[in-house]
N, C-alpha and C positions, 0 to 999 in steps of 0.2 A: 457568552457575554451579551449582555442586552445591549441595545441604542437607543437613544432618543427619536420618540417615533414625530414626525413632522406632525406641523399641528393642524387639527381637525378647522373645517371651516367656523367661522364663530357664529355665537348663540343669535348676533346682528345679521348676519350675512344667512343664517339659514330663516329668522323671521321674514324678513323681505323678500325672498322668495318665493313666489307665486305657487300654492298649495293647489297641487291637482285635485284633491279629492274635496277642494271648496264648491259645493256644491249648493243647488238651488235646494230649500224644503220641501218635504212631501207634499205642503200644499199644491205644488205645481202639475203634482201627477194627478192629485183628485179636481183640479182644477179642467184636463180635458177628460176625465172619466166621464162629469156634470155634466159636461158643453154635447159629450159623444162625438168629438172633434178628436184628429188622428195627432197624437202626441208626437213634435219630431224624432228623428231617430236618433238616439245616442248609444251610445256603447255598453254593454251591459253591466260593467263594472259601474258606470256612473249610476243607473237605474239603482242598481243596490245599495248603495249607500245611503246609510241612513242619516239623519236631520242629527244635530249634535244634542245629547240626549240632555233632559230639563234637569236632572238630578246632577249635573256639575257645578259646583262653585260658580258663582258669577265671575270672579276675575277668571276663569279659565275661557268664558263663553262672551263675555265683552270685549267688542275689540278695542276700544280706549284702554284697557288694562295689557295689551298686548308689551308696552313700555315696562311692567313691574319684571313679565319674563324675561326682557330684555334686560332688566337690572340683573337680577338673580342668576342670569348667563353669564352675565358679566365677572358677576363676585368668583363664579365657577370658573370664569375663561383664566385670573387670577391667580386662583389658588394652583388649578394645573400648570403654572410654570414652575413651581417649587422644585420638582421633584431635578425638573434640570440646572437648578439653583442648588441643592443639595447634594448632587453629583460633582460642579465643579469645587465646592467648599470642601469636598470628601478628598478628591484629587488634589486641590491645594494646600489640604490640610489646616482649613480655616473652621474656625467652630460657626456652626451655626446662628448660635445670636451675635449681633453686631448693632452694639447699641447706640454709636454713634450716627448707624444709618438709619436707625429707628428715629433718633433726634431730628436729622435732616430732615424724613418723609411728615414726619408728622408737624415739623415748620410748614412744610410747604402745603402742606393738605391744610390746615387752620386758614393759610392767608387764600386759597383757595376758595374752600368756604365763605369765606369772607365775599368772597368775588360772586360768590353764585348766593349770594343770601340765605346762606344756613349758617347756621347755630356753629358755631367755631365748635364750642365743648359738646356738646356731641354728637357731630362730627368728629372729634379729635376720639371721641368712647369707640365709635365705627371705627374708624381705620385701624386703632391699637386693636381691638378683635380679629381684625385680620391678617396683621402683623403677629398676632399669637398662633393663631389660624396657623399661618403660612410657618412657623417656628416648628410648630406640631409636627406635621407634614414631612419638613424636611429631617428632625431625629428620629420618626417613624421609619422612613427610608431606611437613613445611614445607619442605625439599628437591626433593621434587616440585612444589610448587607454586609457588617460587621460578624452577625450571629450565623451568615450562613456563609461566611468566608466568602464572601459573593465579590467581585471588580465593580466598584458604581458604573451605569452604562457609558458609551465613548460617543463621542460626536456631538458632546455639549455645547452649548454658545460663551463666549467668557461673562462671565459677572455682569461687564458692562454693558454688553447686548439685551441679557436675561433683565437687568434694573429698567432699563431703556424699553421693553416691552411691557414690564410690570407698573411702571409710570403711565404709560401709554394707553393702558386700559383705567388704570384709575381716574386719568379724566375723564372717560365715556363711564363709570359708575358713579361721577359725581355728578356728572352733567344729567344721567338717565334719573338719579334719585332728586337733583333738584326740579326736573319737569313731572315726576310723581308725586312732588308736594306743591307743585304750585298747580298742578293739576288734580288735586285735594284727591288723590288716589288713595287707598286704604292699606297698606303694605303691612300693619301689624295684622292685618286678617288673612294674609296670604302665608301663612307658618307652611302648612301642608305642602303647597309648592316650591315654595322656597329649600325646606327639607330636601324635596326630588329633586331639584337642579343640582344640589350640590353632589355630582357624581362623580369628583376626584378624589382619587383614595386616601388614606391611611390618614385619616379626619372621621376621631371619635363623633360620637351622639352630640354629647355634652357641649364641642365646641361648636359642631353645627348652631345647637340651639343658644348658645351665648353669643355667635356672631348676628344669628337674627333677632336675638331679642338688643344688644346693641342698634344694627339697622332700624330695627321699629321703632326706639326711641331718637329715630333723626328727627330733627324741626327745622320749620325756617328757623331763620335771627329773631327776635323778640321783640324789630323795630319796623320788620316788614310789612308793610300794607298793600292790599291787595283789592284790586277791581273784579270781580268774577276770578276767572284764574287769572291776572294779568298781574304780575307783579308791580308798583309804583314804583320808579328809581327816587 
């Protein structure tokens, strides 16, 4: 019988962390080759590493775009609570969609919106993709565990914990998406990474790419005025 494996640190918590292998560029090493001046000592592993190669995407090698990965972790941090969302609905015998909680979320993500000056509608297009997303997910499971005579795993948190977490990160994807548009960030050019982030399972091609082409189409409000990136209240 499986369990619910505790959760991995998040896509925020491992950006902000201080990367060992952030190193200086090669210029620094031709720099006392020139001089014939004695380069200080460092550790061999750092000498090795090499400068982050020119042929990467720019959002991968920009650090202002380091916020888009953080969205796209976010979306991920999200979708992997389904799966212990799916377990208890299996055990309770609840079906999966529950349209009334779809109603509720999607009130409150609109006046949200609203709060952080995007586009209500779509924003409302976003959150319904992941709310389908997250539906996907969860009869992909309970399907498997049906067809293989399988126990959904034990040591779930109840409904209200798992919603109370899954709220919890949708503010930090609304918050992180509205400083990527008011920071004129380019997020429909970031398809490729976006794709890679989303590494929780049993989440077809298809709704991958229908939840980021939703994302892409996020806007601010259509009343919003802006100084450089500074929003006007």
């Amino acid at each position: 019988m499986d369990s619910i494996s505790p959760p991995l640190r998040s896509s925020t918590e491992m950006l902000s962390s201080p990367d060992p292998l952030d190193l200086s560029s090669s210029t620094e090493v031709s720099q006392y080759q020139n001089t014939g001046t004695r380069r200080p000592e460092k550790s061999l592993l750092q000498w090795e590493v090499a400068a982050p190669s020119t042929n990467m995407p720019a959002y991968l090698t920009n650090p202002e775009n380091c916020q888009i990965k953080a969205l796209f972790g976010k979306i991920n941090d999200r979708l992997g609570v389904m799966k212990e969302v799916a377990a208890w609905k299996s055990i309770n015998n609840k079906p999966t969609e529950d349209l009334e909680q779809e109603k509720r979320v999607l009130a409150a993500a609109q006046q949200m919106a609203i709060e952080h000056k995007i586009d209500p509608k779509t924003w409302e297009v976003f959150i319904q993709a992941q709310m389908d997303a997250a539906k996907e997910i969860q009869d992909n499971y309970r399907s498997q565990w049906q067809e293989n005579n399988e126990k959904p795993p034990t040591g779930c948190r109840s409904i209200e914990q798992s919603r109370k977490d899954i709220a919890d990160i949708g503010k930090e994807i609304l918050s992180l998406m509205a400083n990527s548009l008011t920071s004129q960030l380019k997020v429909e050019e970031a398809r490729d990474l976006f794709i890679d982030s989303l590494t929780t399972e049993k989440l077809s091609d298809t709704t991958k790419e229908n939840l980021f082409k939703a994302l892409a189409d996020v806007r601010l409000a259509p009343d919003t005025v802006m100084v450089g990136h500074v929003v006007v209240p």
